[in-house]
N, C-alpha and C positions, 0 to 999 in steps of 0.2 A: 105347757104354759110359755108364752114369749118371754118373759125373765129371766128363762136357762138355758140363754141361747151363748152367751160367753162365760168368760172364766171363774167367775160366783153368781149364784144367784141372786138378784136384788128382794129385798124385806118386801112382803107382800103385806098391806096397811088395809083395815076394814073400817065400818063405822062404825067400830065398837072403840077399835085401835086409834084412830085417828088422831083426836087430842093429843095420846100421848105418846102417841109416835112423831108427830108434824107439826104441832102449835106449841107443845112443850121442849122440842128440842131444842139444845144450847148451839148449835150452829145451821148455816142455813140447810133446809132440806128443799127435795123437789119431786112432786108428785108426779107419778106416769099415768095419765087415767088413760085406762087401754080396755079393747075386749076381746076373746078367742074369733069373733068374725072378723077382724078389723084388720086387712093384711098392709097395710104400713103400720101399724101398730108392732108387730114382729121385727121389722125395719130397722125403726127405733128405738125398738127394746136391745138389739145387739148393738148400738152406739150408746146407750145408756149404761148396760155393765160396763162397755172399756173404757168412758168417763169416770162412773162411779173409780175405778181402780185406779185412774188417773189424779184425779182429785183427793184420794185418801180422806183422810177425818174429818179438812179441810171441811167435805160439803157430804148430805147424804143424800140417796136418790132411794125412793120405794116407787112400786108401784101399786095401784085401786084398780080392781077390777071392776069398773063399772056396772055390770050386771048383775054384780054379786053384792053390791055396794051403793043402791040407789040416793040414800037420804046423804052422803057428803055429795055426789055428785049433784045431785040437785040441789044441796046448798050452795054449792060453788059455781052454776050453770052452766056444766060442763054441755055442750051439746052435740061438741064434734070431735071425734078422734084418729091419733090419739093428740090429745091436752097433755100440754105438762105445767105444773103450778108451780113457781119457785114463791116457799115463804122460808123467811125471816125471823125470829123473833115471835113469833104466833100469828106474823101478819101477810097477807098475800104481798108481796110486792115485784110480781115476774109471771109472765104465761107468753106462751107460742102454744100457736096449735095446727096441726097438720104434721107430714112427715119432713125432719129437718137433716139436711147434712150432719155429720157430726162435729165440725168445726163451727157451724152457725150456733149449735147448741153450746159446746164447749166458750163461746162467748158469751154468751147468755148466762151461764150459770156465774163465771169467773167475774162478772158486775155484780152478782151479789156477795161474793166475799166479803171477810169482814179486810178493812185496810193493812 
């Protein structure tokens, strides 16, 4: 699995998990919609543990296996990957999609901290 490519592995969230893993957390989270064919997806996933470690409590980061996990992706219209959703509060408020440096991502998350 891409998520145990650095130094922990990231929480892996299903649609079973979702709500209460992503919409009910008390700080911001960010979703990796990834899948086993998806080779920037892998890419990604090794800049997302050494974020997650970098940010601490701060922020969480999981990833959705998309194939394993049809009905959030399709609520969310995930179509291309990998996706990453940053919410809030229970609310979408951040996505990129495609593979990102990890400074570009590292930006991205650090605007939705709380101030």
């Amino acid at each position: 699995m891409p998520q145990k490519t650095g130094t922990a592995p990231l929480t892996a969230v299903t649609d079973t998990t979702f709500a209460e893993t992503v919409l009910a957390a008390d700080r911001p989270v960010v979703v990796d919609f990834w899948a086993e064919w998806c080779p920037p997806c892998v890419a990604v996933s090794r800049s997302l543990v050494e974020l997650a470690d970098e940010f601490g409590d701060q922020l969480r980061i999981v990833t959705l296996n998309t194939d394993e996990n049809p009905a959030i992706t399709r609520a969310y219209q995930v179509m291309s990957m990998p996706t990453l959703l940053v919410f809030r509060g229970g609310e979408l408020v951040g996505s990129t999609v495609g593979a990102r440096p990890k400074n570009h991502l590292r930006g991205i998350f650090a605007r939705h901290l709380e101030p």
